[in-house]
GUTIGU-785176 format. One record per residue: residue number from 1; residue in three letters; x, y, z of N, C-alpha, C, O in turn. Coordinates in steps of 0.02 Angstrom, whole numbers, m for minus. Atoms other than C-alpha are relative to their C-alpha. Layout:
BEGIN
GURO   lofi   dopa     n_px     n_py     n_pz    ca_px    ca_py    ca_pz     c_px     c_py     c_pz     o_px     o_py     o_pz
GURO    NUM    ALA        X        Y        Z        X        Y        Z        X        Y        Z        X        Y        Z
...
END
This chain:
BEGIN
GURO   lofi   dopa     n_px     n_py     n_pz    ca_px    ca_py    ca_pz     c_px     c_py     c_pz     o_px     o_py     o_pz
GURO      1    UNK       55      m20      m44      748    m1086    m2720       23       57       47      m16      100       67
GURO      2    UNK      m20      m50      m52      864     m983    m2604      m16       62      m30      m50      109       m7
GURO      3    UNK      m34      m83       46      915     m846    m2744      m74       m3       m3      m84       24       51
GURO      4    UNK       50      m35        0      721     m829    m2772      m27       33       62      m47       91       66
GURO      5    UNK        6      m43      m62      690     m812    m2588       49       66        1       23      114       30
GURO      6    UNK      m26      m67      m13      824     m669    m2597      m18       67      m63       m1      126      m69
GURO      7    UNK       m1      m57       57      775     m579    m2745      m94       22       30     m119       78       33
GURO      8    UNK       79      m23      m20      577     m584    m2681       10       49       47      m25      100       46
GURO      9    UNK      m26      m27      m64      668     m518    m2521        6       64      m10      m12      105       33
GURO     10    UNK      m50      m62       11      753     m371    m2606      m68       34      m35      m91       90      m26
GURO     11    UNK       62      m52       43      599     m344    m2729      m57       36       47      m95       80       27
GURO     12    UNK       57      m20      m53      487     m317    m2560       38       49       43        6       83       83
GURO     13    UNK      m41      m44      m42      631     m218    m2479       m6       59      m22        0      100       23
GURO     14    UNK        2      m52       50      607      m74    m2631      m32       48       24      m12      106       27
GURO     15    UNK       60      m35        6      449      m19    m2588      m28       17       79      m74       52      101
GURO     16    UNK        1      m11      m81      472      m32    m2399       50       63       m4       32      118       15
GURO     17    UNK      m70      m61        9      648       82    m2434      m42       74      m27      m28      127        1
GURO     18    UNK       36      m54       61      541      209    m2552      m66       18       78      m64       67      116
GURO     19    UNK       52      m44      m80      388      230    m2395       44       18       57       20       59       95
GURO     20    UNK      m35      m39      m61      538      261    m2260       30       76      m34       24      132       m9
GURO     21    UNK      m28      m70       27      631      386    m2390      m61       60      m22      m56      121      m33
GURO     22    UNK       61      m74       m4      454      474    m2410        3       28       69        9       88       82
GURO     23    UNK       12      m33      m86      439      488    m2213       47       35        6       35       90       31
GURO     24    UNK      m64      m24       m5      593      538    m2213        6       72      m28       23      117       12
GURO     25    UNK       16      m69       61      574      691    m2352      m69       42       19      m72      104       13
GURO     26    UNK       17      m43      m28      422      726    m2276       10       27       65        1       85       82
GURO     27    UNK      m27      m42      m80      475      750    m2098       47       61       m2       48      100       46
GURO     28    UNK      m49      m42       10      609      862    m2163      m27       51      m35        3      105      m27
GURO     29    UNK       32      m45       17      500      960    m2254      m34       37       48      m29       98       44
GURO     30    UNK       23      m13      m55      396      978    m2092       35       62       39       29      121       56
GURO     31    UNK      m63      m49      m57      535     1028    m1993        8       72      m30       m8      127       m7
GURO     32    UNK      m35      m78       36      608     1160    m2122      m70       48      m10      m59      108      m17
GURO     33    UNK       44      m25      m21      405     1205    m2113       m6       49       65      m15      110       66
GURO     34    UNK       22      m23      m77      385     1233    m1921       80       52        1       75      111       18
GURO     35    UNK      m44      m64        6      568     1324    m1943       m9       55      m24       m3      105       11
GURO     36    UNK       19      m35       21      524     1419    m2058      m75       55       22      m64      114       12
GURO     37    UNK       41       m7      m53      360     1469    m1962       20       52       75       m5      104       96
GURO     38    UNK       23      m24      m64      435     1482    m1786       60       86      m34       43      141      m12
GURO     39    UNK      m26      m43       51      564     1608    m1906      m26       87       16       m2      136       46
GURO     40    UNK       11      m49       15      438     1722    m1960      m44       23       54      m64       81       56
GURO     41    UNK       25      m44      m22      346     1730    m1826       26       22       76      m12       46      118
GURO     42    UNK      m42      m45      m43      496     1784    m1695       29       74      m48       52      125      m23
GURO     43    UNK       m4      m61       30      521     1909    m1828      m55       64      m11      m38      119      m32
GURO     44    UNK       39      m21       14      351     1971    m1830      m22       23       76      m53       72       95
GURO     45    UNK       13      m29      m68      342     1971    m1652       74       62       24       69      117       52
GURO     46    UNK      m85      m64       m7      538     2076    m1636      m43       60      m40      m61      108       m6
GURO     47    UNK       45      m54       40      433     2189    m1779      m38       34       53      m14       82       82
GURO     48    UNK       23      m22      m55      298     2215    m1652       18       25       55       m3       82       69
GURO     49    UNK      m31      m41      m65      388     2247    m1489       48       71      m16       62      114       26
GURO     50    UNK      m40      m43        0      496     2359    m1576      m36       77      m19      m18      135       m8
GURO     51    UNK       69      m67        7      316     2467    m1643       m9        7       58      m13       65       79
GURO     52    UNK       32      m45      m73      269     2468    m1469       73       38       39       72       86       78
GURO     53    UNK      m50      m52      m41      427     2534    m1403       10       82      m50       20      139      m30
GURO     54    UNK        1      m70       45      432     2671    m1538      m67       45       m1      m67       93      m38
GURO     55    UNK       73        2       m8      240     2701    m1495       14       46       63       m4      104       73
GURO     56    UNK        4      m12      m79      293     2706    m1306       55       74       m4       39      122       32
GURO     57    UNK      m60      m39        1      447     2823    m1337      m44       73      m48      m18      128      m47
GURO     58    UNK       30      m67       58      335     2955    m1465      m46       30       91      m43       80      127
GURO     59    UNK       57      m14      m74      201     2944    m1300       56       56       34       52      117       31
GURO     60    UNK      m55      m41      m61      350     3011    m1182       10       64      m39      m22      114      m23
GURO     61    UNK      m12      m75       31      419     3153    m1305      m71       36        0      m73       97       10
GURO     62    UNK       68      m51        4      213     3201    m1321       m8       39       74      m17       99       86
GURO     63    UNK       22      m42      m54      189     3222    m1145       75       21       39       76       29      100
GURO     64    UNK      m54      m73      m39      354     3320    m1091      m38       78      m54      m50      133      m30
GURO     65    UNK       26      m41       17      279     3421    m1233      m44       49       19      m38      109       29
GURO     66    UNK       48      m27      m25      126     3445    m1185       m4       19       72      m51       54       92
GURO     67    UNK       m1      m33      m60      184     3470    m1001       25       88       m3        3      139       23
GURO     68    UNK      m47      m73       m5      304     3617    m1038      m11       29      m62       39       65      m61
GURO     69    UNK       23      m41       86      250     3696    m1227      m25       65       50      m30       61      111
GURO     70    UNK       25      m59      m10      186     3881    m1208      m23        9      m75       20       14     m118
GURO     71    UNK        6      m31       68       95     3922    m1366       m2      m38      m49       11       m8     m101
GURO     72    UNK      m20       37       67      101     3785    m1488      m75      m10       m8     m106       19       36
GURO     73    UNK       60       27       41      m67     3719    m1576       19      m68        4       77      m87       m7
GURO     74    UNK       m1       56        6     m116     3538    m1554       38      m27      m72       36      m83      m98
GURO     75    UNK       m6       35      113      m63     3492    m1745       96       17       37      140      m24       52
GURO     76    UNK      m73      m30      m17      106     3581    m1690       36      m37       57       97      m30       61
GURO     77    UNK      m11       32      m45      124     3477    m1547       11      m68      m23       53     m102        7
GURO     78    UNK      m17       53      m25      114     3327    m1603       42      m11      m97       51      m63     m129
GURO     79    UNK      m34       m2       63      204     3378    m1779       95        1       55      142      m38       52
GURO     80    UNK      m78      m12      m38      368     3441    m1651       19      m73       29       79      m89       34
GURO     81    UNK      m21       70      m39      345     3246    m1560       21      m47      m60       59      m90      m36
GURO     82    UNK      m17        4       41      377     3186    m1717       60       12      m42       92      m37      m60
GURO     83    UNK      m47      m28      m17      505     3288    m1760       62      m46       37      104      m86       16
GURO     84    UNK      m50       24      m56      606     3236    m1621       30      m78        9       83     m107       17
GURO     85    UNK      m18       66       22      577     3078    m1642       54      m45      m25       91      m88       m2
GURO     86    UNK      m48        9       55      661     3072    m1816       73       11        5      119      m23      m16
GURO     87    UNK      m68      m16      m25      802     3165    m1746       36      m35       39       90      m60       24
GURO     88    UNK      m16       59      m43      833     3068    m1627       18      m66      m32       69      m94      m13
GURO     89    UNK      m30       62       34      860     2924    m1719       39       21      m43       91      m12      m39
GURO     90    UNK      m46      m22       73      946     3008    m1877       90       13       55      146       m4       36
GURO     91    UNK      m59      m13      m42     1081     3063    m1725       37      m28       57       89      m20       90
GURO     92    UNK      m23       58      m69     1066     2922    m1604        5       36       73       45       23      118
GURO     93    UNK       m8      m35      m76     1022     3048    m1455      m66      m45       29     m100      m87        0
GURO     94    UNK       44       26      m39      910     2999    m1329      m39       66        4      m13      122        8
GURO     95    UNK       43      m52       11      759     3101    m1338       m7       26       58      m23       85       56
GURO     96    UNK       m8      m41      m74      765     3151    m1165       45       54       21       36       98       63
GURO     97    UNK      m59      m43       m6      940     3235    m1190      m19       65      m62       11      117      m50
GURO     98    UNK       11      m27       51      879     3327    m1346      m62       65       30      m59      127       26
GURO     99    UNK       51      m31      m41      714     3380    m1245       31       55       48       10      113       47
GURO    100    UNK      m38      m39      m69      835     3451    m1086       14       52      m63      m22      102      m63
GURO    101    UNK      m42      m42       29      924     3541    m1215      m32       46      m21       m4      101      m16
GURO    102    UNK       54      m45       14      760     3632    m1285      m22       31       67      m17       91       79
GURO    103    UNK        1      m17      m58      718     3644    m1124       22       54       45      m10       92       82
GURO    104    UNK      m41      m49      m64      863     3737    m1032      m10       73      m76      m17      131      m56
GURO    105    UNK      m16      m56       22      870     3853    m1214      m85       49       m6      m85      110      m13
GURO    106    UNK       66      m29       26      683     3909    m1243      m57      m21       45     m114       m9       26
GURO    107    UNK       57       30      m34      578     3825    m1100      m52      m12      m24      m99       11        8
GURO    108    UNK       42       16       68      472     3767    m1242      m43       43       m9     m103       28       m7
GURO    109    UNK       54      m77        1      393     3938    m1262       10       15      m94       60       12     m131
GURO    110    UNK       m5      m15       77      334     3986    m1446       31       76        7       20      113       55
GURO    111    UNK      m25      m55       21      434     4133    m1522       25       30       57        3       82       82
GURO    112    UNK      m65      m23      m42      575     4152    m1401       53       61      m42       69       70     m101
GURO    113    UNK      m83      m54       36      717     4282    m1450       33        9       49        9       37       99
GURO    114    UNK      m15        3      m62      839     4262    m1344       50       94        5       25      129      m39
GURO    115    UNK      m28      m74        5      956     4457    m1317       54       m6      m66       72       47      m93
GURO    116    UNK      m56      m12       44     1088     4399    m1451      m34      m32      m47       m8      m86      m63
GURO    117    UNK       33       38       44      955     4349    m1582      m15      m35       m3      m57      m36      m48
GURO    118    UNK       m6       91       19      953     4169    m1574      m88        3       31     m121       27       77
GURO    119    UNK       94       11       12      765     4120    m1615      m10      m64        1       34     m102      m18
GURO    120    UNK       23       39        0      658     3990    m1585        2      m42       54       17      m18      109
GURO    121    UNK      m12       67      m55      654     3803    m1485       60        7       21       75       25       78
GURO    122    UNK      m64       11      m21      822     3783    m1496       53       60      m19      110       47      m38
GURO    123    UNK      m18      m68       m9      874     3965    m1500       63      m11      m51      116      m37      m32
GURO    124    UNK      m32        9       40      958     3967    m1660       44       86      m46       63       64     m100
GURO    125    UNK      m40      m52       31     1052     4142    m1735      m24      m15      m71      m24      m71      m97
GURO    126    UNK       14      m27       96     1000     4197    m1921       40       m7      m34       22      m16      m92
GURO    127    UNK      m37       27       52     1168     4163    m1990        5      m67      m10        3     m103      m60
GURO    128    UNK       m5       86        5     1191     3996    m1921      m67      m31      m34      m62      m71      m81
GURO    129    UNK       41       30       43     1024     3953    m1975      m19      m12      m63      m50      m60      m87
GURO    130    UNK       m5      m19       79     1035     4014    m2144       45      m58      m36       31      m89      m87
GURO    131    UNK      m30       54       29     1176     3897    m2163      m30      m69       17      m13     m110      m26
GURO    132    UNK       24       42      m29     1081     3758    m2066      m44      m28      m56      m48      m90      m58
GURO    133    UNK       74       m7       18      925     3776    m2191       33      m24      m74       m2      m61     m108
GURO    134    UNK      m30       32       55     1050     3739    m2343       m6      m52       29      m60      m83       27
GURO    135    UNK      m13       62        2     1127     3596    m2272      m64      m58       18      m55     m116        2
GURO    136    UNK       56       51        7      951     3504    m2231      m45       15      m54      m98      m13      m43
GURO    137    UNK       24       m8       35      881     3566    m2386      m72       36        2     m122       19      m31
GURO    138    UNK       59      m36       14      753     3687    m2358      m16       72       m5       32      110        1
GURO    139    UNK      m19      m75       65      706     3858    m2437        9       67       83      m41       75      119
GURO    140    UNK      m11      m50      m48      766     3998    m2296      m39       78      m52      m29      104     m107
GURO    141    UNK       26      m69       28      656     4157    m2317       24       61       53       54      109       30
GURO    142    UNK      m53      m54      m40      724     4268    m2174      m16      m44       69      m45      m98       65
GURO    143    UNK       m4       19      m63      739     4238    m1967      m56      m20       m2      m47      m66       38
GURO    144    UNK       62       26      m11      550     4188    m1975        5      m70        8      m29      m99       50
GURO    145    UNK        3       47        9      596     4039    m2018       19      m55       51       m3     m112       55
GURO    146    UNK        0       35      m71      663     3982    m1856      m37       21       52      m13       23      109
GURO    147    UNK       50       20      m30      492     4008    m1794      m20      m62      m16      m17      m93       37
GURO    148    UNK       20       59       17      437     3856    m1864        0      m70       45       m5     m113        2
GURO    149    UNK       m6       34      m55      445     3731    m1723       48      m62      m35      105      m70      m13
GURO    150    UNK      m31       56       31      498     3571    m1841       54       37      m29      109       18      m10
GURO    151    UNK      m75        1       26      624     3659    m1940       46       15       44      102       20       21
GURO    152    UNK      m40      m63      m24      702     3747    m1802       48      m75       49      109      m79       57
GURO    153    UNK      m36       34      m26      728     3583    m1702       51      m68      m57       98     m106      m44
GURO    154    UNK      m58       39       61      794     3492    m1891       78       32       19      124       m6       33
GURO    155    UNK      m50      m67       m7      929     3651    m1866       25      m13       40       83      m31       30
GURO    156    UNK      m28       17      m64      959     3622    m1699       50      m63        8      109      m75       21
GURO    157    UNK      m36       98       m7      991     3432    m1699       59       m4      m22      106      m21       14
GURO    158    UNK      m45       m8       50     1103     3461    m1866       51       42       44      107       20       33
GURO    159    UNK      m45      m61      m37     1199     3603    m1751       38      m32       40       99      m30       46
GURO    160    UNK      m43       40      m55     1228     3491    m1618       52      m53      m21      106      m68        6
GURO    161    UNK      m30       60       20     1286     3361    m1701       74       13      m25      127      m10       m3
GURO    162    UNK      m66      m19       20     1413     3443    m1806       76       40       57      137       40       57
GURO    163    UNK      m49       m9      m69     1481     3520    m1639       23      m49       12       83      m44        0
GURO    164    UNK      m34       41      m16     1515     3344    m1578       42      m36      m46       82      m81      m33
GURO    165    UNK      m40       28       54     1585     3299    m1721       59       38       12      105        2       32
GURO    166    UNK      m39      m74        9     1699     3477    m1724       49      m50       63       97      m85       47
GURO    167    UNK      m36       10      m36     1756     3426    m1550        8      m39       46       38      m35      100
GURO    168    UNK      m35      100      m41     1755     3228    m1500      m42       10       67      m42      m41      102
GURO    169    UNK       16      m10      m60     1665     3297    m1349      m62       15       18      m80       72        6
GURO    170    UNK       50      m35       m1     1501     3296    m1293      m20       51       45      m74       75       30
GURO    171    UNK        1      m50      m53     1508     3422    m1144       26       72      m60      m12      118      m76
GURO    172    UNK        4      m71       38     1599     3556    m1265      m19        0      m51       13       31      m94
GURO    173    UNK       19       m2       60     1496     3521    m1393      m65       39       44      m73       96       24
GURO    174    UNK       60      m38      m42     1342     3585    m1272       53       60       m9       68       76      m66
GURO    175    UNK      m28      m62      m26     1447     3736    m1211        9       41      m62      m15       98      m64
GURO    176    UNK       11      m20       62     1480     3769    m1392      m49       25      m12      m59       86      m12
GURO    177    UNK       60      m24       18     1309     3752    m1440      m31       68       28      m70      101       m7
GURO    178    UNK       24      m50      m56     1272     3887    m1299       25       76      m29       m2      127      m52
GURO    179    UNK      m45      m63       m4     1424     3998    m1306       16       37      m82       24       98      m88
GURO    180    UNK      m30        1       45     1471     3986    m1493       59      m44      m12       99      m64       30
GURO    181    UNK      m70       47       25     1600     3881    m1607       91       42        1      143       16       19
GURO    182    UNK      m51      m56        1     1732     4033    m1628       27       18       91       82       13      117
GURO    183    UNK      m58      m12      m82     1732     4092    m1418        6      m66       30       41      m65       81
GURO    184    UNK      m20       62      m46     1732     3904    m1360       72        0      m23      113        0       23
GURO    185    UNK      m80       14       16     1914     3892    m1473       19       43       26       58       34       73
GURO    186    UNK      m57      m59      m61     1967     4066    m1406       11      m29       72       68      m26       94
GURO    187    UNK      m10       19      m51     1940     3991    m1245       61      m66       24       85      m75       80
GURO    188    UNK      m18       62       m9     2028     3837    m1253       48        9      m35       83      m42      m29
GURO    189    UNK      m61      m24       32     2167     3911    m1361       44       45       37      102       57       20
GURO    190    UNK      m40      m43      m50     2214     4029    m1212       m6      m46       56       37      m36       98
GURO    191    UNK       m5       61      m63     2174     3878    m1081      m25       50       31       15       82       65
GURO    192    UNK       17      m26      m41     2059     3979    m1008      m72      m21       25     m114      m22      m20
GURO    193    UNK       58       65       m9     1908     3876     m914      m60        7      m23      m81       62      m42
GURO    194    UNK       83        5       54     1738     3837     m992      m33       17       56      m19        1      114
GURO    195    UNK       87       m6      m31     1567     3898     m929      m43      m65        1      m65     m101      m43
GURO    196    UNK       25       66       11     1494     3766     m861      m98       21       30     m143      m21       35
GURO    197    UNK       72      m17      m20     1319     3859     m802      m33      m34      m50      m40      m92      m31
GURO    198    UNK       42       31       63     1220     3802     m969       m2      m60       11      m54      m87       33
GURO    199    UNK       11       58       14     1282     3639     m989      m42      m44       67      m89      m83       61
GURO    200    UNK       17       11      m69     1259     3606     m787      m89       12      m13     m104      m46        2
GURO    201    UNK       50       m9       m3     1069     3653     m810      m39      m55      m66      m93      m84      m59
GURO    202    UNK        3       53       32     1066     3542     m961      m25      m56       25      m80      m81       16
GURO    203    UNK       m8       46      m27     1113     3412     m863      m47      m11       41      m69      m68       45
GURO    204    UNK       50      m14      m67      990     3462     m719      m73      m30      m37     m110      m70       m7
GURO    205    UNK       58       29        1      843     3432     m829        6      m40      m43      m44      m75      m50
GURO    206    UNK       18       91       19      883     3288     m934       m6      m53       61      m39     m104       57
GURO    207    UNK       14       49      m58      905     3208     m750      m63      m10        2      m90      m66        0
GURO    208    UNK       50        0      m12      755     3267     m732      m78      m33       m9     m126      m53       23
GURO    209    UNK       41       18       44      662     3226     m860       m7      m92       m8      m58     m126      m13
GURO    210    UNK      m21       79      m14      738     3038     m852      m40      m23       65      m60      m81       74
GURO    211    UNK       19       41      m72      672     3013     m684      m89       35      m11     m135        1       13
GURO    212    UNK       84       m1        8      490     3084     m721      m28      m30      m61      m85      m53      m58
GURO    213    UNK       44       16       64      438     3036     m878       48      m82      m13       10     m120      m43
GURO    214    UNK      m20       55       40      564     2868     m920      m48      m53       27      m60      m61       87
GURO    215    UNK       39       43      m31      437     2721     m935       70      m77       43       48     m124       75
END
């Protein structure tokens, strides 16, 4: 009589064991649910905040644009904020330092020439550009071409960049950019001191620009 009381025991224990190991399987399904869930949608929200900061950051490059431009066409305006944008990220500058730098060379005036040739935004020279226009892949037809507002600041960016690369430094990589790659080494091969007017004005209006326009 016992052993049947224990085997009825065990046969009623089965089916009690089998409804906890469902609760069980589904709670865990649940869970790895609502994980899965809170997941995608801290990912969807990081997605979002990171459109509106790239949203908020295009806004800022538009209106330094549109404060200081001379001459551009709406389409051109908001093709150059764009632009800059890209650069900016492809080089990891801060678009504010990139801006100063158009800034101090061309005061964003269309079809600059500055006395030693150098054309455009970012006042670029016809040889250097020529080689510039290879290395980002696009077809050079003569100096016109650094009218172009977007290619001129592709050129630019690419210019700068390879300066800081050239010389570990971002101060004589400006002064460079300014003076040339050839008299910055004469200079610094005779230890004889850098021009710091350019970069100093540089500096003056990325401050500038940081403290008016950063949201």
């Amino acid at each position: 009589m016992l052993m049947q009381s224990n085997k009825l025991g065990l046969f009623l224990s089965k089916p009690v064991a089998i409804f906890f190991v469902l609760i069980y399987l589904s709670q865990s399904v649940l869970i790895i649910y609502l994980v899965r869930e809170k997941f995608d949608l801290e990912k969807q929200i990081n997605f979002q905040r990171k459109r509106i900061s790239e949203l908020e950051e295009k806004l800022q490059i538009l209106q330094v644009i549109e404060d200081f431009q001379i001459g551009f066409t709406d389409d051109e305006k908001n093709e150059l904020a764009e632009v800059i944008s890209l650069e900016c990220k492809k080089y990891d500058y801060d678009p504010m330092f990139l801006m100063a730098l158009i800034l101090t060379e061309s005061s964003f005036k269309r079809g600059q020439i500055s006395s030693k040739g150098a054309r455009g935004l970012m006042q670029i020279r016809p040889f250097v550009g020529r080689s510039l226009a290879d290395k980002i892949g696009v077809e050079w037809r003569d100096s016109t071409t650094l009218f172009e507002p977007g290619l001129n600041v592709q050129m630019g960016s690419l210019h700068l960049f390879e300066m800081i690369l050239e010389f570990k430094d971002i101060r004589k990589a400006i002064i460079s950019y300014n003076l040339g790659e050839t008299a910055l080494r004469s200079r610094v091969r005779l230890n004889k001191p850098l021009p710091k007017s350019f970069l100093n004005k540089v500096v003056d209006n990325y401050n500038m620009l940081k403290e008016k326009y950063q949201i």
